[in-house]
KEKE-277161 format. One record per residue (C-alpha): residue number from 1; x, y, z. Coordinates in Angstrom, 1 decimal. Layout:
<rs>
   k     xx     yy     zz
 NUM      X      Y      Z
...
</rs>
This chain:
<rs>
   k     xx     yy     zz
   1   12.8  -70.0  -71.6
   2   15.0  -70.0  -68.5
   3   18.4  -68.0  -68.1
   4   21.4  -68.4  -66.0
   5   22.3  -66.3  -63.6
   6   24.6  -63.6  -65.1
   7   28.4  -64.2  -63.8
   8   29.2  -61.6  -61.3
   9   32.5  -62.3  -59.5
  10   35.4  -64.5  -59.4
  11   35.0  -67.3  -56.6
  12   37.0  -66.3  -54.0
  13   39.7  -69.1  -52.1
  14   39.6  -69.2  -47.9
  15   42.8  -71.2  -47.7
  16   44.3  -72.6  -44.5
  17   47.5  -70.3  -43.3
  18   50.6  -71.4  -44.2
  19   51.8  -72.5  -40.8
  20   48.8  -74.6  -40.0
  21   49.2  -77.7  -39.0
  22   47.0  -80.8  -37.6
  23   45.9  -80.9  -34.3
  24   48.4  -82.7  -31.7
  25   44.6  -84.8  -30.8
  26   44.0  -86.1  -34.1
  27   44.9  -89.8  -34.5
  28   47.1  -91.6  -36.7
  29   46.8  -94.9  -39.1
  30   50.3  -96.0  -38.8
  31   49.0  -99.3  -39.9
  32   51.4 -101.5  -41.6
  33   50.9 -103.6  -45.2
  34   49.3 -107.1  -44.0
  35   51.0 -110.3  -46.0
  36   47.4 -112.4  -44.2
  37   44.6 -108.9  -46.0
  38   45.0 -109.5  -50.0
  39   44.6 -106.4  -51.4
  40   45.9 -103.8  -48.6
  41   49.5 -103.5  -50.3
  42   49.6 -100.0  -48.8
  43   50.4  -98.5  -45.6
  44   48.2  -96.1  -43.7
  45   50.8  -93.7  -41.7
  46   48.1  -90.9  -42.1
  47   45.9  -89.5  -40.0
  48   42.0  -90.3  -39.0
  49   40.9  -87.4  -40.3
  50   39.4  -85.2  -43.7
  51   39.0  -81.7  -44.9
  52   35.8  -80.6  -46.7
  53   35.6  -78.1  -49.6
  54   32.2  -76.5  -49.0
  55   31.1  -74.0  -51.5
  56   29.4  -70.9  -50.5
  57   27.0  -70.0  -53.5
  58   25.9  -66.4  -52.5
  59   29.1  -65.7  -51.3
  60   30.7  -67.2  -53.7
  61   33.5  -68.7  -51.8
  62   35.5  -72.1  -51.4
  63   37.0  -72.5  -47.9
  64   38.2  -75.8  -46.2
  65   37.1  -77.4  -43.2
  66   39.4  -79.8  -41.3
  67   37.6  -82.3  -39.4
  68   38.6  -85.1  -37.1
  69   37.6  -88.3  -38.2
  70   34.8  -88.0  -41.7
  71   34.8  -85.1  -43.6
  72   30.9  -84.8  -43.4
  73   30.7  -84.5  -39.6
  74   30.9  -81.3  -38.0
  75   31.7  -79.8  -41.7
  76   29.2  -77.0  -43.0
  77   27.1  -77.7  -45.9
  78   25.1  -80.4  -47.7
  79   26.6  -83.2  -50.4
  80   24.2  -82.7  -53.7
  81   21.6  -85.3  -53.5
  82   19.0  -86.5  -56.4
  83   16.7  -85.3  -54.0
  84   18.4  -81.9  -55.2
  85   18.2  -82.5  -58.4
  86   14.6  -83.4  -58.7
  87   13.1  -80.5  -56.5
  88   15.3  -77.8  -57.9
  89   16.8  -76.7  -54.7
  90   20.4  -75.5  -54.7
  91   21.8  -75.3  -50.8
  92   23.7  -72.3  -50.0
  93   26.0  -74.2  -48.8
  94   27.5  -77.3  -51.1
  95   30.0  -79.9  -49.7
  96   32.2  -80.9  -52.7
  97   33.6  -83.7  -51.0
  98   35.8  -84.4  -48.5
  99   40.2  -85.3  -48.7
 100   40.6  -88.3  -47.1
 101   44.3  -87.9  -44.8
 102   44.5  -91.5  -44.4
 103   47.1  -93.0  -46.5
 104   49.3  -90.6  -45.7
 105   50.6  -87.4  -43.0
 106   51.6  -85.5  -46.6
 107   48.4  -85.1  -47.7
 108   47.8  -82.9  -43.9
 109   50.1  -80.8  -45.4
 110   48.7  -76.4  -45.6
 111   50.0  -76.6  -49.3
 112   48.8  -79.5  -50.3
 113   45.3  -78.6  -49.4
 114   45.0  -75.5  -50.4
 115   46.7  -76.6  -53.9
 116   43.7  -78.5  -53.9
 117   41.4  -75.9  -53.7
 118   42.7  -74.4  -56.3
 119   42.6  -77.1  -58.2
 120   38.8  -77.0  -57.5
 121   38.8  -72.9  -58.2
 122   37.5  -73.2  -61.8
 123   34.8  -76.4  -61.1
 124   33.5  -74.3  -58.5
 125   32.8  -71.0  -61.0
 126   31.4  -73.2  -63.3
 127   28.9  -74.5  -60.6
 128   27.8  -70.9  -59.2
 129   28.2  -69.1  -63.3
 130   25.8  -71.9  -64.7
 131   22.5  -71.7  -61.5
 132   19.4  -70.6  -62.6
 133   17.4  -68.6  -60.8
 134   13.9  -69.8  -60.0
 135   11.4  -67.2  -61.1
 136    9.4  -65.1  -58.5
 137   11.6  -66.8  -55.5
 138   14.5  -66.4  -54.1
 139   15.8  -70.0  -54.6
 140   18.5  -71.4  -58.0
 141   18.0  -74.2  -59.7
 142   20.2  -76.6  -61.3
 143   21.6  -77.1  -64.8
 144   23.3  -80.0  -66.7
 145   27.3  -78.0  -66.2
 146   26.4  -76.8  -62.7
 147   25.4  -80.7  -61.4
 148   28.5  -82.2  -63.8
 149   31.1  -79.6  -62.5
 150   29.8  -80.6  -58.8
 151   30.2  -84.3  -59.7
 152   34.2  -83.6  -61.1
 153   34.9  -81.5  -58.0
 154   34.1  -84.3  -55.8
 155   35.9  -86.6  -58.1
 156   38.7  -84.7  -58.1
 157   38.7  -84.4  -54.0
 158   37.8  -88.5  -53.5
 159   40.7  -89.4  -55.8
 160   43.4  -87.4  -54.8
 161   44.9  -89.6  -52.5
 162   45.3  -92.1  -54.9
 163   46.4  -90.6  -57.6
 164   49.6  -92.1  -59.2
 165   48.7  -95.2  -58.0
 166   46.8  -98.6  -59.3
 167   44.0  -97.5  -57.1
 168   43.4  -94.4  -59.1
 169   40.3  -94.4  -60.7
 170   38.5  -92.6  -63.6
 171   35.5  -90.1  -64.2
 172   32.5  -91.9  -64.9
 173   28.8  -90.8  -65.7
 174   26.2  -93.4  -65.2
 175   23.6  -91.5  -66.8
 176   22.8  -89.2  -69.1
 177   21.6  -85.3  -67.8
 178   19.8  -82.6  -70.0
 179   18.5  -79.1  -69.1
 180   14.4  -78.7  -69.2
 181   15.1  -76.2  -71.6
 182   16.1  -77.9  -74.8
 183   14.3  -81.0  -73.6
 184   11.2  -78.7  -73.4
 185   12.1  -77.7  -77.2
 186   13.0  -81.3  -77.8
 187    9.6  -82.5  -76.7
 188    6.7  -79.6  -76.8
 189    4.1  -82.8  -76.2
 190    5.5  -83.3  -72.3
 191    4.2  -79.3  -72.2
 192    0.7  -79.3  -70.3
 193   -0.8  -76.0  -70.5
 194   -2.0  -76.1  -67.2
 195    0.9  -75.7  -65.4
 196    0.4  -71.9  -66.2
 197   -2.3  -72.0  -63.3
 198    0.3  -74.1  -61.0
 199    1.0  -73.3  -57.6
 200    4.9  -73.2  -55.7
 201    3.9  -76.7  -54.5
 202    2.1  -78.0  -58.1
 203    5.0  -76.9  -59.6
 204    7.8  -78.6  -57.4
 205    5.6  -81.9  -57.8
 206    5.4  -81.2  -61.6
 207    9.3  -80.8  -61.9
 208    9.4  -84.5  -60.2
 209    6.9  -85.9  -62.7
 210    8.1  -84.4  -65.8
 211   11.5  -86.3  -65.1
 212    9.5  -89.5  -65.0
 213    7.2  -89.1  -68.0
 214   10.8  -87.9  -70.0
 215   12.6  -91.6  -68.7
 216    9.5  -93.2  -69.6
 217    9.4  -91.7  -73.3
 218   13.3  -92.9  -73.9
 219   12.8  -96.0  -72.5
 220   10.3  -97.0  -74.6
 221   10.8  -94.9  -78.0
 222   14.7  -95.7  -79.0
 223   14.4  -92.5  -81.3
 224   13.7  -90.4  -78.4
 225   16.4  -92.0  -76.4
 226   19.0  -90.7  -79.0
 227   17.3  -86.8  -79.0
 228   17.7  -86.8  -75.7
 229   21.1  -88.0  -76.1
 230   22.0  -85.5  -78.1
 231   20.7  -82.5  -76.1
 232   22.4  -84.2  -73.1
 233   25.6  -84.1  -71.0
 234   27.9  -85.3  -72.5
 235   26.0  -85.5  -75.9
 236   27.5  -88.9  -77.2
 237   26.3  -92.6  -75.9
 238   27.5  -93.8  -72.7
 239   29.6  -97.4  -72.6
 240   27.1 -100.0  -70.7
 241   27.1 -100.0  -67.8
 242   27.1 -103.5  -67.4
 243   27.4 -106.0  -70.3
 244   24.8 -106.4  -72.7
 245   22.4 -103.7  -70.6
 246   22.9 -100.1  -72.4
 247   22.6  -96.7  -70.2
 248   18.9  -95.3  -70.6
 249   18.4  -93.2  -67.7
 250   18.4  -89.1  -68.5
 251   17.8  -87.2  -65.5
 252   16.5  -83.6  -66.0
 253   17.9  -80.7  -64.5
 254   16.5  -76.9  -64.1
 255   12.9  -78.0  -64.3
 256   11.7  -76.0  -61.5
 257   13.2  -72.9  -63.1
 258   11.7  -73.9  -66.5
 259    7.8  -74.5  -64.8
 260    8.2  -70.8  -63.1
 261    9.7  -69.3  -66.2
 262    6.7  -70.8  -68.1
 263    4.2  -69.9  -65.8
 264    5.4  -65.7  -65.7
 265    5.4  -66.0  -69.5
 266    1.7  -67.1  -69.3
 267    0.6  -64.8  -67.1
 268    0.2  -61.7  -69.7
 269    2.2  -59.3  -67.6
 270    0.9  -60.0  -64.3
 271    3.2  -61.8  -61.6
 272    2.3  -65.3  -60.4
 273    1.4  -65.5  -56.5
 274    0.1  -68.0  -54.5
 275   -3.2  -66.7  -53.0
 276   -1.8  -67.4  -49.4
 277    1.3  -65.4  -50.1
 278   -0.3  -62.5  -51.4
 279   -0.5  -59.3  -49.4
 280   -4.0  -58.8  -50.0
 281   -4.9  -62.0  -48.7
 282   -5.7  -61.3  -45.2
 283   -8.2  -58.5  -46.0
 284  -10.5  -61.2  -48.2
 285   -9.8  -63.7  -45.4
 286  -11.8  -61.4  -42.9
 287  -15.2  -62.1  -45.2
 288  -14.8  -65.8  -45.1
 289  -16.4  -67.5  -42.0
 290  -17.4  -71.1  -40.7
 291  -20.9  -70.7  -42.3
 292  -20.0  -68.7  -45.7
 293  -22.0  -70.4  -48.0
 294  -20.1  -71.4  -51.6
 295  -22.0  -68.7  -53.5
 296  -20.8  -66.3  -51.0
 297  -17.0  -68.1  -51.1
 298  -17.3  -67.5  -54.8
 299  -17.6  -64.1  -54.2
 300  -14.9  -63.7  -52.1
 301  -12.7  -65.2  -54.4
 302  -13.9  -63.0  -57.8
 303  -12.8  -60.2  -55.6
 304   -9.6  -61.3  -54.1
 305   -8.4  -61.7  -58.1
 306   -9.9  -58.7  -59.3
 307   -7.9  -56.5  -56.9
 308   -4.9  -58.8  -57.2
 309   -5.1  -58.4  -61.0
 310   -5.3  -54.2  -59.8
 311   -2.2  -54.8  -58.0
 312   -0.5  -56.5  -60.8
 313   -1.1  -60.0  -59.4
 314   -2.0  -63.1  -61.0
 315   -3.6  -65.2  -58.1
 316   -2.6  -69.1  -57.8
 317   -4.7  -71.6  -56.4
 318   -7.1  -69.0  -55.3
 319  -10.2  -71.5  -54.8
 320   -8.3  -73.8  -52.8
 321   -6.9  -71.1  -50.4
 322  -10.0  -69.9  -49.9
 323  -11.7  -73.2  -49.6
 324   -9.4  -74.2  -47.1
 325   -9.9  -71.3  -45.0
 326  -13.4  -72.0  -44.6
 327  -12.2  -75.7  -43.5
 328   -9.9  -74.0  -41.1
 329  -12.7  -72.0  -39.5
 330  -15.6  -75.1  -39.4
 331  -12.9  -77.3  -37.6
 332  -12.1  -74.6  -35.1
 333  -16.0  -75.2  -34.3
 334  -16.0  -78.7  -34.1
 335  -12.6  -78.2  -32.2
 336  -15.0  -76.5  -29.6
 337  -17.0  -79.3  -28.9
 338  -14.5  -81.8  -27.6
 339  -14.0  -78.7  -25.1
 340  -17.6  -78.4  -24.2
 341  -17.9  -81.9  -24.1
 342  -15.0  -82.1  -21.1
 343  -16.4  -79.0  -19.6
 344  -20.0  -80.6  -19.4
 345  -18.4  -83.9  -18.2
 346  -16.6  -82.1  -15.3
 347  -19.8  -80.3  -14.5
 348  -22.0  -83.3  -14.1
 349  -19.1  -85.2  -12.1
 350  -19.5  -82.4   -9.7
 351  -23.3  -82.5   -9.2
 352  -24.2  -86.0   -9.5
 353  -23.5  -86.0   -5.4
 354  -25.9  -83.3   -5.2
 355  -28.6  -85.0   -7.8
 356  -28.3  -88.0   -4.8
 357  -28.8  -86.3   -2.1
 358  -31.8  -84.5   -3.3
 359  -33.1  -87.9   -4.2
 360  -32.9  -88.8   -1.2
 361  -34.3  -85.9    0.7
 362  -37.8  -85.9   -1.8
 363  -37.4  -89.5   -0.9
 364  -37.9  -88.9    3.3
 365  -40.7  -86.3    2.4
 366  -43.1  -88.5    0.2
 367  -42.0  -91.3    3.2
 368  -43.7  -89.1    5.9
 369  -46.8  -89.5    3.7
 370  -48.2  -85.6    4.9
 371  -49.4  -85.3    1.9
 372  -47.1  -83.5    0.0
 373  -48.2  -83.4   -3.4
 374  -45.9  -83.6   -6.6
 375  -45.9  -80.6   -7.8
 376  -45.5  -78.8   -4.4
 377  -42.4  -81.3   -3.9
 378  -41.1  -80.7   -7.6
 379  -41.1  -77.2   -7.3
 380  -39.3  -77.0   -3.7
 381  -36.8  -79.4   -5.6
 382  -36.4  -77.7   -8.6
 383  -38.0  -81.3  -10.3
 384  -40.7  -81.7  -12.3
 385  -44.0  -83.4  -11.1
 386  -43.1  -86.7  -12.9
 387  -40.0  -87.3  -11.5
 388  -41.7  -86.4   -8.4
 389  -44.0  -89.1   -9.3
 390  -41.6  -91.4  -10.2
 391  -39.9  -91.2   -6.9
 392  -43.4  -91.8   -4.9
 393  -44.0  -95.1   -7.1
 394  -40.7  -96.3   -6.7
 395  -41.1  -95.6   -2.4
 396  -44.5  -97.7   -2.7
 397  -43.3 -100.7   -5.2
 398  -40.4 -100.9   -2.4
 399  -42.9 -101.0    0.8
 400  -45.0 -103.8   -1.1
 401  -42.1 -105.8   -1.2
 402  -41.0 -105.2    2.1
 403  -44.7 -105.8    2.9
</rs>
């Protein structure tokens, strides 16, 4: 279902000059072996200080990236997080890992970093030969090699200050990774036809959810567990992770890539397109008001597919996005009323003072007792011959109990 991206070029190395050398600023260990700290048998004469490898995918390049104090701060790129993983987002820019200089000033050495990086050369075509590219976007997704070559170059990177020494320490996988793809043909029953009607953002949450429903399947169906196995990196059982509890987890890679791939093979020729994104969108937007009625939104949105479909288009979510637009327009209304609602408020603030004072003066007139009659006052007042009236019966309830 879903291809690789075809290998293009070798990665290239950005390597530090040959007559580099750390900054006079950068501080050093020079901390002594402690007989009182079990454990710390080994000097620290190097510096507070790290060098990233960042990989640059498009560009396909591995530089280095000296940094006072961690690695991580200051240094380009992002460290490959589940979070990665799960929404099928590859950053441009991936930090490998970064050299601790601690233990020792050799390892701040021009040739000994950039004999690193060469080291790293190979992990680091494997990583950008083995992306998949994400159907009708612009974005890569993972696979099973890409993710396990990112994991050994950072092994590679954290260990290499410690290598030859009891504190080296092993590659180790704590669970097991397989691409969509053969899980897909592993497992036709996780398929759900709908997803061929998904959006950009159904799909992202479908990738998510198909992880979950595959760990769900192997944890609870042992034969399932061992196809997966199989069709996994690195294809054979993992040691336990602890005593007694076996490793069950298998994480899924390239599942954003597979749901897009799906969905343009379902789509009979046409190519998949959010509503919102398509270019045609804004013309049918122009017919859908605050008081379009849902036959009428129904119309609109026969059309907007129709000529989509003209155009070669196979419009996503469609009802929603047109739906929401009619939401969008009715709360623009009732966004009005809070305005008209202050504005009113203002007004009356203003002429309450002048409300009083005409009070007042009908007041003195129906006091003189002339025989001014109601409406005559009301309509010199701009009042009606009620209030009028009103006024006159509170001016003789107040002289009775005056009286």
């Amino acid at each position: 279902m879903t291809e690789t991206a075809t290998p293009s070029a070798t990665v290239t190395l950005r390597t530090l000059p040959a007559d580099w050398t750390p900054p006079a600023d950068w501080e050093r260990h020079d901390i002594a072996p402690s007989v009182d700290a079990p454990g710390e048998e080994h000097a620290l004469t190097g510096y507070r200080a790290a060098v990233a490898y960042v990989l640059d995918v498009a560009q396909r390049e591995l530089s280095v990236h000296p940094a006072d104090g961690h690695a991580h701060n200051g240094a380009p790129g992002e460290f490959v997080a589940y979070r990665h993983i799960v929404g099928g987002v590859v950053p441009s820019l991936i930090h490998l890992g970064g050299l601790k200089l601690a233990t020792t000033a050799e390892l701040a050495r021009p040739a000994v970093i950039n004999a690193l990086l060469e080291e790293l050369q190979p992990l680091a075509q494997e990583i950008v030969d083995n992306l998949l590219p994400v159907a009708g976007t612009t974005g890569l997704d993972w696979t099973a090699r890409a993710y396990h070559a990112c994991r050994k170059a950072e092994h590679i990177i954290g260990r290499r200050p410690y290598r030859g020494t009891e504190d080296d320490f092993p590659y180790r996988l704590g669970f097991y990774t397989a691409d969509a793809d053969a899980v897909l043909r592993a497992f036709p029953s996780l398929i759900a036809p709908g997803w061929a009607a998904c959006t950009d953002q159904e799909l992202q949450d479908a990738a998510g959810g198909l992880e979950s429903r595959l760990y769900q399947l192997c944890l609870n169906n042992s034969e399932a567990l061992e196809t997966a196995i199989e069709i996994s990196v690195p294809g054979t059982r993992l040691p336990a992770d602890r005593p007694g509890r076996p490793v069950t987890e298998v994480r899924l890679h390239g599942a954003r890539a597979w749901l897009h791939a799906y969905r343009r093979d379902q789509a009979a020729g046409l190519t998949p397109m959010d509503a919102a994104r398509w270019d045609g969108a804004a013309h049918h937007a122009l017919h859908i008001a605050d008081d379009t009625t849902d036959d009428d939104l129904t119309h609109v949105i026969t059309s907007a597919k129709r000529d989509a479909a003209a155009q070669g288009v196979k419009l996503l979510g469609t009802t929603r996005w047109a739906h929401n637009l009619r939401t969008d327009r009715r709360n623009a209304v009732r966004a009005q009323l809070d305005t008209v609602r202050d504005e009113i408020n203002a007004l009356e603030a203003q002429i309450k003072p002048a409300r009083q004072r005409r009070a007042v003066l009908v007041t003195r007139v129906l006091g003189w007792g002339e025989g001014d009659t109601d409406s005559g006052l009301g309509r010199a007042a701009g009042l009606s011959h009620t209030a009028v009236a009103n006024l006159r019966a509170a001016l003789d309830a107040d002289d009775i109990s005056n009286a």
